[in-house]
VEXZADREN-202546 format. One record per atom (N, C-alpha, C): x negated, y negated, z. Coordinates in nm, 2 decimals, always signed. Example, Ala and Ser with C-alpha at 12.3 -4.5 7.8 and 13.67 -1.06 7.14 Angstrom:
BEGIN
((-1.32 +0.57 +0.78))
((-1.23 +0.45 +0.78))
((-1.32 +0.33 +0.78))
((-1.28 +0.22 +0.71))
((-1.37 +0.11 +0.71))
((-1.29 +0.00 +0.79))
This chain:
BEGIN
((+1.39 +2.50 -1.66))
((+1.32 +2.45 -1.54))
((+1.22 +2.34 -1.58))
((+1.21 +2.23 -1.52))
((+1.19 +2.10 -1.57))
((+1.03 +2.13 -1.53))
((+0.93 +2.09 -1.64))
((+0.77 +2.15 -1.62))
((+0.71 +2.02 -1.51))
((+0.60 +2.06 -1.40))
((+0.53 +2.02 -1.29))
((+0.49 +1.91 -1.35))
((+0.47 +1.78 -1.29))
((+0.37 +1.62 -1.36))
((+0.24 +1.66 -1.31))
((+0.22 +1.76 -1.19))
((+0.09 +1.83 -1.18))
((+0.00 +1.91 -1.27))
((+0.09 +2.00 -1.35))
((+0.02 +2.04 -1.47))
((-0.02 +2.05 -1.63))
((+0.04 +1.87 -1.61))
((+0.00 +1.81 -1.73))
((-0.17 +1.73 -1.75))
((-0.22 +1.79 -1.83))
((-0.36 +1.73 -1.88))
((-0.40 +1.59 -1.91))
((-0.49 +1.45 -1.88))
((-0.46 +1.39 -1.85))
((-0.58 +1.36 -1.87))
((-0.66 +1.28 -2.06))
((-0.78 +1.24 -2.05))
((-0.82 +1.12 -1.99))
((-0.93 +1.11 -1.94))
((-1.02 +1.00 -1.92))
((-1.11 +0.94 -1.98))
((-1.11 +0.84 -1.96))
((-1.24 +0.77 -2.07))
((-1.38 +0.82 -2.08))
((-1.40 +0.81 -2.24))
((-1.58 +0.93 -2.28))
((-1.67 +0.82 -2.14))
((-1.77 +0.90 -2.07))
((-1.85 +0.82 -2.02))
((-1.97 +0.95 -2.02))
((-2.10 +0.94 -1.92))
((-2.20 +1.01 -1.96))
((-2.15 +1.12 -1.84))
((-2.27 +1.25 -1.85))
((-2.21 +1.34 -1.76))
((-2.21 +1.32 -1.62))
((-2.30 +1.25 -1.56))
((-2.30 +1.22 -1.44))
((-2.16 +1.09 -1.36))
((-2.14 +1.02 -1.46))
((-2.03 +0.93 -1.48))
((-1.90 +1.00 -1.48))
((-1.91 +1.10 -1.54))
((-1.81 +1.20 -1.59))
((-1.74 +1.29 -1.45))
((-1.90 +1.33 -1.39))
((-1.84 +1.37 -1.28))
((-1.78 +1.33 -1.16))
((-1.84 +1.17 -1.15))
((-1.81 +1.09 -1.09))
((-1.66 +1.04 -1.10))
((-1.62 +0.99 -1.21))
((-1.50 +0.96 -1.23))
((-1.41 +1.05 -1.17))
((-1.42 +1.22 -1.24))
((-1.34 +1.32 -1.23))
((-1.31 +1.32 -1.07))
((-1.41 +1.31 -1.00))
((-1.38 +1.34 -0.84))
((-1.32 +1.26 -0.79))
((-1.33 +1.12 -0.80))
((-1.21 +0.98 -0.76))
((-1.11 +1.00 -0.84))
((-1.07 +1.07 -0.97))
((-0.92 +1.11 -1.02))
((-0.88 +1.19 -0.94))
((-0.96 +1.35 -0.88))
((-0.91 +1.44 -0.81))
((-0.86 +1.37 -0.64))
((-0.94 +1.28 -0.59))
((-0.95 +1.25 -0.49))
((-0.81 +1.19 -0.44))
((-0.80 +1.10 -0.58))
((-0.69 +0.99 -0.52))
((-0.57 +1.09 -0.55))
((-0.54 +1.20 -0.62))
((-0.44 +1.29 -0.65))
((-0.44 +1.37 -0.55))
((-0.57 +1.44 -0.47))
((-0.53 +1.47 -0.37))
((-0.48 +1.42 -0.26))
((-0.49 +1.29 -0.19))
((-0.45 +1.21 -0.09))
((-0.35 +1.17 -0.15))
((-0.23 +1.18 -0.25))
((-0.11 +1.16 -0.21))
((-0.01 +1.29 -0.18))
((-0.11 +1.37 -0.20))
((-0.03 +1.52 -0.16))
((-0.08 +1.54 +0.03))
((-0.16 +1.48 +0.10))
((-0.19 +1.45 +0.22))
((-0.15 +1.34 +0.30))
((-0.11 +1.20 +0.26))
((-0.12 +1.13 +0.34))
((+0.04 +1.06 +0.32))
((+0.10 +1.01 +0.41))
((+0.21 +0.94 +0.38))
((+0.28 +0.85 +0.32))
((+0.17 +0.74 +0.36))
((+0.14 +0.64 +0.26))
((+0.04 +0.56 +0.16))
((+0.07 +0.54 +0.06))
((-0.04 +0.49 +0.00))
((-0.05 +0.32 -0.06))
((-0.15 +0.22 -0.02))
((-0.18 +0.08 -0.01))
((-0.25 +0.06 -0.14))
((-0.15 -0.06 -0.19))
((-0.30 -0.09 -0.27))
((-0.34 -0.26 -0.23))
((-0.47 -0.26 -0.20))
((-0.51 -0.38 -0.14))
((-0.62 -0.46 -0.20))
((-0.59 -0.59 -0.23))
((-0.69 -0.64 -0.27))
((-0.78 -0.74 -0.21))
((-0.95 -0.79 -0.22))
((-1.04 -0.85 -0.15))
((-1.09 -0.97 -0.20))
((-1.07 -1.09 -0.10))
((-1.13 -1.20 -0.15))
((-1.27 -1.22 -0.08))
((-1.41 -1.25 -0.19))
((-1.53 -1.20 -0.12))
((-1.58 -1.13 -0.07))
((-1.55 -1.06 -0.18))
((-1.62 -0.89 -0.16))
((-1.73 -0.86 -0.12))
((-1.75 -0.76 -0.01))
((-1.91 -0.76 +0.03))
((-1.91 -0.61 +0.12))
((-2.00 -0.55 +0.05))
((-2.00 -0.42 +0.11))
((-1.98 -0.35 +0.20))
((-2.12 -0.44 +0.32))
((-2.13 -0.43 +0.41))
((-1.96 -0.46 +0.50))
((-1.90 -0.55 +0.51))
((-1.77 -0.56 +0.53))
((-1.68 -0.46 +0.50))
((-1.67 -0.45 +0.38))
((-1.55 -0.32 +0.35))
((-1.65 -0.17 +0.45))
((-1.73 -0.14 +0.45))
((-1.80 -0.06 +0.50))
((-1.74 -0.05 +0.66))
((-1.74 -0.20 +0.74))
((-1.68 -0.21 +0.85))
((-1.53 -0.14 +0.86))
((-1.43 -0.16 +0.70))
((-1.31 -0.12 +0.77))
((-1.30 -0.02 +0.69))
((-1.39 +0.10 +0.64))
((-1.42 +0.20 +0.63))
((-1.42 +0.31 +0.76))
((-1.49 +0.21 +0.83))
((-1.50 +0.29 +0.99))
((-1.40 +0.30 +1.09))
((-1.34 +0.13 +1.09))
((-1.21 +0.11 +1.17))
((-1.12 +0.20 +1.09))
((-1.09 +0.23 +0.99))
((-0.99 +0.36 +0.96))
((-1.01 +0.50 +0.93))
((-1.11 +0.52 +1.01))
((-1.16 +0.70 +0.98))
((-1.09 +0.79 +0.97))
((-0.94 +0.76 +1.02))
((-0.83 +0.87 +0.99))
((-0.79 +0.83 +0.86))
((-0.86 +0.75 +0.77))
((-0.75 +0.74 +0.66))
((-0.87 +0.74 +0.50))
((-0.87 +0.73 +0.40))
((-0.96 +0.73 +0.29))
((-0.92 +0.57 +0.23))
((-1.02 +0.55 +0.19))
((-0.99 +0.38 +0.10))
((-1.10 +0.45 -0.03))
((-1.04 +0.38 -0.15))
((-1.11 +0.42 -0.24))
((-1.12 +0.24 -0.29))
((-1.23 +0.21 -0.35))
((-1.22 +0.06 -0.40))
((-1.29 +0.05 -0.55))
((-1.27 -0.02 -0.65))
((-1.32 -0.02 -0.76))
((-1.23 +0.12 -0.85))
((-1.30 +0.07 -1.00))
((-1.27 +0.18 -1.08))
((-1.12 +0.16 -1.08))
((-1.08 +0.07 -1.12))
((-0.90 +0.09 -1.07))
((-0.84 +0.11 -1.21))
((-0.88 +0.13 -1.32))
((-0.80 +0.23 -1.44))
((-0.85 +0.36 -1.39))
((-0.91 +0.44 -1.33))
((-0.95 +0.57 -1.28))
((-0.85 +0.60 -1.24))
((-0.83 +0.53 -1.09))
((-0.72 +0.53 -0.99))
((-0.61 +0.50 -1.06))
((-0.58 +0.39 -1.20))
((-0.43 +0.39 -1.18))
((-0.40 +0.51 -1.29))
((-0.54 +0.58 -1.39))
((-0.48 +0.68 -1.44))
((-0.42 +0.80 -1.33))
((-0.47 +0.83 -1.21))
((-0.48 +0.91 -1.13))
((-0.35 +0.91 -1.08))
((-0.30 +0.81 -1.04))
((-0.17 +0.76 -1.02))
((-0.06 +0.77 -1.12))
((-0.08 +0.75 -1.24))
((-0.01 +0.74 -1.32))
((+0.02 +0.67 -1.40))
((+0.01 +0.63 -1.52))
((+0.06 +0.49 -1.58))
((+0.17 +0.51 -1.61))
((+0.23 +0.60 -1.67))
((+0.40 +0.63 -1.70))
((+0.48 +0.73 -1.63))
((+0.60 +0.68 -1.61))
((+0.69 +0.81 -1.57))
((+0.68 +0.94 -1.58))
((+0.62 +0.96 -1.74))
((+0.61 +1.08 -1.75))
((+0.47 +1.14 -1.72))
((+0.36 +1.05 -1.68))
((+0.24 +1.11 -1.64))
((+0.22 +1.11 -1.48))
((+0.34 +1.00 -1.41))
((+0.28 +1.01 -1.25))
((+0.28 +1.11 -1.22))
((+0.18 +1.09 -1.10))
((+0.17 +1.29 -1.05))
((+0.25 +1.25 -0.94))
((+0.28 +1.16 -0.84))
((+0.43 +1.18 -0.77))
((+0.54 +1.08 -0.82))
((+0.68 +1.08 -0.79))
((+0.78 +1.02 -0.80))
((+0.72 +0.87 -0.81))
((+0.75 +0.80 -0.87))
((+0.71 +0.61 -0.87))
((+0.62 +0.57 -0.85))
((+0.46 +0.68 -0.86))
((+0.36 +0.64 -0.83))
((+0.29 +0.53 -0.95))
((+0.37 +0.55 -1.08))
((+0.34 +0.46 -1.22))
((+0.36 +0.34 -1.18))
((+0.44 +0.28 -1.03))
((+0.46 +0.23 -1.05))
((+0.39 +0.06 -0.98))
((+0.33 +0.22 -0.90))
((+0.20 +0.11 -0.77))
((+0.07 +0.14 -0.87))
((+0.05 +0.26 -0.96))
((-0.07 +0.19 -1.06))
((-0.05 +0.05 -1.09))
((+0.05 -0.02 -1.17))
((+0.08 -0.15 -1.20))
((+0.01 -0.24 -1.15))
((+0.02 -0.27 -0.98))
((-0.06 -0.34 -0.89))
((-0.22 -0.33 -0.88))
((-0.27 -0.24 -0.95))
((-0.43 -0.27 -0.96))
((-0.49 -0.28 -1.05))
((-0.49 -0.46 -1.02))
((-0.57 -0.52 -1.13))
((-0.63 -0.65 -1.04))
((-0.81 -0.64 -1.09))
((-0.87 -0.73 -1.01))
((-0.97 -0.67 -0.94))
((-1.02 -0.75 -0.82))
((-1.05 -0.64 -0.70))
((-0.97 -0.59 -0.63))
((-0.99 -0.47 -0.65))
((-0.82 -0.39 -0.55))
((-0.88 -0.25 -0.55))
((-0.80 -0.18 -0.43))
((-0.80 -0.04 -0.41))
((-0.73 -0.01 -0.34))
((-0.76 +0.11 -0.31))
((-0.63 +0.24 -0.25))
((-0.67 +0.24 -0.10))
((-0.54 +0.25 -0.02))
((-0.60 +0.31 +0.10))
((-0.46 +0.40 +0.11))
((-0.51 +0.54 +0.17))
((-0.41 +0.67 +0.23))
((-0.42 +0.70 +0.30))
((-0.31 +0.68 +0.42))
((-0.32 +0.66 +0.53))
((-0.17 +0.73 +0.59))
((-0.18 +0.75 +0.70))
((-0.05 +0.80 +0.77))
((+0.00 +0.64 +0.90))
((-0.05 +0.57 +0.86))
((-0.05 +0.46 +0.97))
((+0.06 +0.37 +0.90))
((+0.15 +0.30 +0.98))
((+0.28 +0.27 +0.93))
((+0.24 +0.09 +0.87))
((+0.31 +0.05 +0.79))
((+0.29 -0.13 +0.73))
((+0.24 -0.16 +0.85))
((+0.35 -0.22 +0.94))
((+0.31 -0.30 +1.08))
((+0.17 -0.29 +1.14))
((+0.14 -0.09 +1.14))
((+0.00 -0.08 +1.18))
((-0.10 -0.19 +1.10))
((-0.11 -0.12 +0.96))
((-0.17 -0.23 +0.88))
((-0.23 -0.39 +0.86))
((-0.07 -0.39 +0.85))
((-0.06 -0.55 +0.84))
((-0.14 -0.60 +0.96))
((-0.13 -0.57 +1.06))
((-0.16 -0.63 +1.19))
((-0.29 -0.63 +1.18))
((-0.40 -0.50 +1.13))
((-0.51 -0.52 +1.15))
((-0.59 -0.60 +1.06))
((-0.51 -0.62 +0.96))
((-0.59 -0.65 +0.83))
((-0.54 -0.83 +0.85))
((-0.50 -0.87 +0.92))
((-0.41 -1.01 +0.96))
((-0.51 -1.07 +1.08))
((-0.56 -0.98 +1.12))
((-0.68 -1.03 +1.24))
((-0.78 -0.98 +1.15))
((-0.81 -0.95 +1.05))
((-0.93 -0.91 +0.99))
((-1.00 -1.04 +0.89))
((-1.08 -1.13 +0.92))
((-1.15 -1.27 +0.82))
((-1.31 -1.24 +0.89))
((-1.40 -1.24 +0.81))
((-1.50 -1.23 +0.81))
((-1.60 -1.35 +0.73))
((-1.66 -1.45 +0.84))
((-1.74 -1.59 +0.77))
((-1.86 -1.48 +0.69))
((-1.89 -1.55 +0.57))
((-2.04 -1.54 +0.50))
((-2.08 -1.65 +0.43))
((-2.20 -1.64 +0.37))
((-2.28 -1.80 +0.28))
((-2.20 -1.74 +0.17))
((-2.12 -1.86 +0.07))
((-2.07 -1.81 -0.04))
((-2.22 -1.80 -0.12))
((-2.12 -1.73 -0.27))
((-2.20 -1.71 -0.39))
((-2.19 -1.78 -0.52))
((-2.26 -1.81 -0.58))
((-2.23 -1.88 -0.71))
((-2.16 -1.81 -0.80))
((-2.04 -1.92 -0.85))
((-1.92 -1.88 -0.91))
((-1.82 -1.85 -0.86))
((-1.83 -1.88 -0.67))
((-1.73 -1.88 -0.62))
((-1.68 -2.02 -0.55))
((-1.56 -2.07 -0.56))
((-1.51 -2.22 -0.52))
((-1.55 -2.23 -0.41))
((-1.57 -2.36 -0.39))
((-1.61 -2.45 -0.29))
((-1.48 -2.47 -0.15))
((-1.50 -2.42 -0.05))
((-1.38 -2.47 +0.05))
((-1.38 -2.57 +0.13))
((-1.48 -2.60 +0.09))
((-1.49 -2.76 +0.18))
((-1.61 -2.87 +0.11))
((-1.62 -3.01 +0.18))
((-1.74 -3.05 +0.12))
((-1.84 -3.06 +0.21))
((-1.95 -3.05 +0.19))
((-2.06 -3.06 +0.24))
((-2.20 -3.16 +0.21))
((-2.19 -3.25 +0.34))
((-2.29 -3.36 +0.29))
((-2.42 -3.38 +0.39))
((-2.51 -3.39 +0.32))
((-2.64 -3.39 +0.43))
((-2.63 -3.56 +0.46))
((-2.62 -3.58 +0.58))
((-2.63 -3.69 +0.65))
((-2.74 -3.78 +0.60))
((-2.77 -3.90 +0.59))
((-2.94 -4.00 +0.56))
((-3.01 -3.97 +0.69))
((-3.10 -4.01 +0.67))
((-3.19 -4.05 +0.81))
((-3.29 -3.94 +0.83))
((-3.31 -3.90 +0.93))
((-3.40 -3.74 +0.93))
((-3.30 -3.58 +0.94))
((-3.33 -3.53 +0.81))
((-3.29 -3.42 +0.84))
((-3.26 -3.30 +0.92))
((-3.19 -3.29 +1.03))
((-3.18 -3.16 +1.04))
((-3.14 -3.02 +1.06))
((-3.16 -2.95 +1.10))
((-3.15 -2.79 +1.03))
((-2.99 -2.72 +0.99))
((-2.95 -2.85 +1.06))
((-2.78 -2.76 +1.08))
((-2.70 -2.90 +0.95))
((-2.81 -2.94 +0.92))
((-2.75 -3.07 +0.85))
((-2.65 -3.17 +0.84))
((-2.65 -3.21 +1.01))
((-2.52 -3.26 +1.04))
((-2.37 -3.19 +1.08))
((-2.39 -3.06 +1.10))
((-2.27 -3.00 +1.17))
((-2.25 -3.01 +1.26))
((-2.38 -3.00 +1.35))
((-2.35 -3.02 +1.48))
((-2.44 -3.16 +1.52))
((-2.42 -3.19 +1.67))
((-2.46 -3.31 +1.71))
((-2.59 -3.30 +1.70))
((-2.72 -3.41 +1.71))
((-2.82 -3.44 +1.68))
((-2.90 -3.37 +1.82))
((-2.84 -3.43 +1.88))
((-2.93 -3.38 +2.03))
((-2.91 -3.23 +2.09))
((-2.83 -3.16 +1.99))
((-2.80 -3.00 +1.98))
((-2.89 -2.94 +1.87))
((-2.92 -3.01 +1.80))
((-3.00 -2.96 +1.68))
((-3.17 -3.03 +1.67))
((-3.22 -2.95 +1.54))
((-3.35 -2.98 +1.58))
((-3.42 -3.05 +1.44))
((-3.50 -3.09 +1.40))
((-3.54 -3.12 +1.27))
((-3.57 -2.99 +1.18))
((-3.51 -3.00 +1.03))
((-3.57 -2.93 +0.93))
((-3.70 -2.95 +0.98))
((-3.76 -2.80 +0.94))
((-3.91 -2.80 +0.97))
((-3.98 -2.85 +0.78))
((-4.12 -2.94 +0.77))
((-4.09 -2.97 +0.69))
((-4.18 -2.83 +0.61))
((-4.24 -2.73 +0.63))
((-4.23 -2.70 +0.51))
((-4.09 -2.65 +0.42))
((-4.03 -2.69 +0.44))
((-3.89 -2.68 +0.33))
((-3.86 -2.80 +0.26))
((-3.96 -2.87 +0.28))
((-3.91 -3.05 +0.24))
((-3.93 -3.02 +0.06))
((-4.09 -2.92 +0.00))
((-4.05 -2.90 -0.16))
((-3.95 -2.81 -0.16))
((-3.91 -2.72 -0.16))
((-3.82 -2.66 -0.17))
((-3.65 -2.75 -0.17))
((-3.66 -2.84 -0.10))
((-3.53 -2.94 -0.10))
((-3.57 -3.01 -0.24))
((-3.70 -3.08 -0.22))
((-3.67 -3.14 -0.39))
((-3.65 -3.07 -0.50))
((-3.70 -2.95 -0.47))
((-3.67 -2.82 -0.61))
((-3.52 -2.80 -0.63))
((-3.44 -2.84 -0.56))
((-3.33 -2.79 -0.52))
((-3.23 -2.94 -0.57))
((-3.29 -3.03 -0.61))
((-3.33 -3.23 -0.66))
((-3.22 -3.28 -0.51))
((-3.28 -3.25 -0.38))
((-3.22 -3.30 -0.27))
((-3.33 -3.43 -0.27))
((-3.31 -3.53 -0.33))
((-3.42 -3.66 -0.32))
((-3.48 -3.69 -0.15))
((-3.53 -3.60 -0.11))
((-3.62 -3.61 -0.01))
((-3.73 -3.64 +0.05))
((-3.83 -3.74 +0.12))
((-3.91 -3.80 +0.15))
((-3.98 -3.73 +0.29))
((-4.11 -3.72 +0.29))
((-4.16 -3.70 +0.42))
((-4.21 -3.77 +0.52))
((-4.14 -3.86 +0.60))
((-4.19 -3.97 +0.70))
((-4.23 -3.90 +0.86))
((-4.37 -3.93 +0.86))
((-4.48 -3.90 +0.95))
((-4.38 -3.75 +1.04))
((-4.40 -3.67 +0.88))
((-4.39 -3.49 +0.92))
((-4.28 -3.46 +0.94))
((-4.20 -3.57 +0.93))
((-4.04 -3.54 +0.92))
((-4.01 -3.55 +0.76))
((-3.88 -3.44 +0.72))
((-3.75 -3.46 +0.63))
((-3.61 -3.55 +0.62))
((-3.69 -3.67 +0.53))
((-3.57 -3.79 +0.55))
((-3.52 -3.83 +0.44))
((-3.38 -3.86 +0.43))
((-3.29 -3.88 +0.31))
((-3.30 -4.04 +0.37))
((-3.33 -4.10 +0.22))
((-3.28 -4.23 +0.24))
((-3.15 -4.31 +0.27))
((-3.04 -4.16 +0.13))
((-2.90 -4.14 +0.15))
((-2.87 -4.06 +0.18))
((-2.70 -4.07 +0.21))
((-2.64 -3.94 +0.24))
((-2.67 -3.87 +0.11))
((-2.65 -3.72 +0.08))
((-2.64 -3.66 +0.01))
((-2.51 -3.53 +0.00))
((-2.44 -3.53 -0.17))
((-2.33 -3.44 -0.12))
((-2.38 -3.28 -0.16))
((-2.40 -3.20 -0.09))
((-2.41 -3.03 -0.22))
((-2.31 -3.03 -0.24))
((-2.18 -2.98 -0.19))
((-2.04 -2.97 -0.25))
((-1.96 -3.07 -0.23))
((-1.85 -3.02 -0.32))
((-1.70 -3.09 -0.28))
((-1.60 -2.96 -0.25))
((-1.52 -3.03 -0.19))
((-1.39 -2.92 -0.16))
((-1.31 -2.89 -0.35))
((-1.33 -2.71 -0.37))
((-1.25 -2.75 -0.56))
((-1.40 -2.68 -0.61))
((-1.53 -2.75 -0.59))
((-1.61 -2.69 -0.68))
((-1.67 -2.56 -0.72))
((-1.67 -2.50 -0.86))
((-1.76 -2.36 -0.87))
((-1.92 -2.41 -0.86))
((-1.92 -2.35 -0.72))
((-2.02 -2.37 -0.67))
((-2.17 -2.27 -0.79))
((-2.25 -2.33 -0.80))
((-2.38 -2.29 -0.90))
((-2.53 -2.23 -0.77))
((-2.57 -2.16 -0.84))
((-2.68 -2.08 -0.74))
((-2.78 -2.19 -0.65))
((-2.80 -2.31 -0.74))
((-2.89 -2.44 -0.61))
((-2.76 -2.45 -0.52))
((-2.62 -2.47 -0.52))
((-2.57 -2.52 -0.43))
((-2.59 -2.41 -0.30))
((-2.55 -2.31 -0.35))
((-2.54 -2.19 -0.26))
((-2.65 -2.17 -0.20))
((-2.78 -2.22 -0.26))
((-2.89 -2.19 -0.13))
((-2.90 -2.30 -0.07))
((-2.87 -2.41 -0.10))
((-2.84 -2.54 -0.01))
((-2.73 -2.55 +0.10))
((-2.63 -2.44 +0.08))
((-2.53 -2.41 +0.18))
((-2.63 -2.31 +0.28))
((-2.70 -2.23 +0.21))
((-2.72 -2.09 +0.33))
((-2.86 -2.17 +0.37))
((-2.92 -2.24 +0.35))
((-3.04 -2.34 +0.42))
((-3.00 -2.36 +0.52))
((-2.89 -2.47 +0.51))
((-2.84 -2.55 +0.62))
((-2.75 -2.47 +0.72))
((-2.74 -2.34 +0.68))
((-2.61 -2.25 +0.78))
((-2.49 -2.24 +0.77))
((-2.46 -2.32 +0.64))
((-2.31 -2.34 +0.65))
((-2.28 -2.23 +0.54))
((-2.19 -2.16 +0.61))
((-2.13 -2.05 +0.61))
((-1.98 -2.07 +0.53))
((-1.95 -2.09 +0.45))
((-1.81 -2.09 +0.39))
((-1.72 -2.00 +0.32))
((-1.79 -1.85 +0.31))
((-1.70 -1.79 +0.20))
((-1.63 -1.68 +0.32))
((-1.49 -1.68 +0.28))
((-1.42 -1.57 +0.44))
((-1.40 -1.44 +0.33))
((-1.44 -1.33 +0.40))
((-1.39 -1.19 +0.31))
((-1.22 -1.18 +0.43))
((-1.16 -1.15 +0.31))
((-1.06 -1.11 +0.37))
((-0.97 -0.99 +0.25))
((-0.87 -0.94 +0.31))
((-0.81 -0.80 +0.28))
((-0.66 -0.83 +0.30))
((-0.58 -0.83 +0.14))
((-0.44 -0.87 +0.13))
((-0.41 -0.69 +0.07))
((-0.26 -0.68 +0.17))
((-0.21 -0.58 +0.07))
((-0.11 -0.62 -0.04))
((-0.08 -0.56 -0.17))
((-0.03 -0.61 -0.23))
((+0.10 -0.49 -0.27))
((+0.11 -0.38 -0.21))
((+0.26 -0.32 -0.25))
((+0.20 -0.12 -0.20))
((+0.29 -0.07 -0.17))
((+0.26 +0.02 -0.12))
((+0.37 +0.17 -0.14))
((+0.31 +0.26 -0.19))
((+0.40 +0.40 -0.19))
((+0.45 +0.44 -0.07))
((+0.50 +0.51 -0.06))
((+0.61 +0.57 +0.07))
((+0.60 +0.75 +0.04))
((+0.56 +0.86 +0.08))
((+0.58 +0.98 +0.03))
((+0.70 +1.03 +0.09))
((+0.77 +0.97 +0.21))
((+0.91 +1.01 +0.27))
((+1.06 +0.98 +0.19))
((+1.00 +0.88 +0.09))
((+1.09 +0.81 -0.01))
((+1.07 +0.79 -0.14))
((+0.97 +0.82 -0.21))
((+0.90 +0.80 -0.35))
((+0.96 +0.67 -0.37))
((+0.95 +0.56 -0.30))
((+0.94 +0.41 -0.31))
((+0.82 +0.34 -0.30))
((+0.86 +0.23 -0.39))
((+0.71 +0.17 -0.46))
((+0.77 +0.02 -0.38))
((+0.73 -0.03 -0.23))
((+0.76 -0.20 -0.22))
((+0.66 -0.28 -0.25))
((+0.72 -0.37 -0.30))
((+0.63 -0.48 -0.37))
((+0.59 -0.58 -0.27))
((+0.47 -0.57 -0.19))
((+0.48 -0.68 -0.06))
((+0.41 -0.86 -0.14))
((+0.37 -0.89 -0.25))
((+0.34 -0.97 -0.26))
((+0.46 -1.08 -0.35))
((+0.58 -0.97 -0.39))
((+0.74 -1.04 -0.38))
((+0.75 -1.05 -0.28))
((+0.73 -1.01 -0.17))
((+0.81 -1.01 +0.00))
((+0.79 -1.14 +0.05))
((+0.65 -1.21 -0.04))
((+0.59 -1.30 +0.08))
((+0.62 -1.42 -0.05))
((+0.68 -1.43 -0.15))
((+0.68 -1.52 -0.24))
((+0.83 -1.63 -0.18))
């Protein structure tokens, strides 16, 4: 009689005890939810941000998402045939690498897909992350929306921000209590790894550029012990 992949022993990496117990319970966790749930996602995040994932924490309360730690999870899962703890599950460990995590869920692709397809969320990017657009402060008198929107919709930078722009080397002048560029000025280009002055020069002016969004990238089946690869599907 061929021995259970459930009751083979299965170390984890030395870490301290509280770490230890932490780990242990996201290996138990994710081994338990594939003995629970029908399907299992693995999905990964561009612009990770807590508070976000936190949101679609809530929108799927019938289901568990596990994020981070992903050698935990893919030991959990299995790296080899002979260690998955279900049929082909070695084979959706594979897929996490990066930012990526699990979700186990009884809700079908389509469900998914759909929600996670209407799901983009604007924020101020962060340094070290690319540039999506370019961004240039207009000459003349500065203000607050720095040329995004029309003049007579917007209002002047108030000037105490006018040092803080030159800290920032925006060559800016104070004419009678106003913030005025002689020239245009560019903070980004579309392409650039944006650096910590740009990024507060973006979230000054409001301009919001970084989208969190949520791709899946291949998914277990417990009705079939199939592993589809959705990021072949879409190549």
């Amino acid at each position: 009689m061929p021995k259970s992949k459930r009751a083979k022993v299965v170390h984890l990496t030395k870490v301290d005890k509280k770490g230890k117990e932490l780990t242990l319970k996201l290996f138990s966790n994710v081994r338990e939810c594939l003995d629970q749930y029908q399907y299992c996602y693995v999905f990964s995040v561009d612009n990770m941000r807590n508070t976000y994932l936190k949101d679609v924490r809530n929108e799927l309360s019938d289901s568990r998402l596990f994020f981070g730690k992903t050698k935990v999870m893919a030991k959990a899962l299995g790296a080899t045939p002979e260690d998955e703890y279900q049929e082909n599950t070695s084979i959706l460990a594979k897929h996490l690498a990066g930012h990526c995590g699990l979700i186990f869920t009884n809700r079908t692709l389509e469900a998914i897909q759909g929600y996670f397809s209407n799901l983009a969320k604007t924020d101020f990017a962060r340094a070290g992350t690319e540039a999506t657009r370019e961004f240039t402060i207009p000459a003349g008198i500065v203000y607050s929306m720095g040329g995004e929107i029309a003049e007579e919709e917007d209002v002047p930078m108030t000037h105490s921000l006018e040092p803080e722009l030159r800290k920032l080397n925006v060559p800016t002048s104070l004419t009678k209590g106003k913030i005025s560029l002689q020239n245009p000025y560019t903070v980004c280009k579309e392409g650039d790894v944006l650096d910590s002055r740009q990024t507060r020069l973006l979230k000054l002016f409001g301009v919001a550029t970084s989208d969190f969004t949520v791709q899946l990238k291949a998914y277990w089946s417990a009705a079939t012990n199939e592993v589809t690869d959705l990021d072949a599907m879409e190549e």
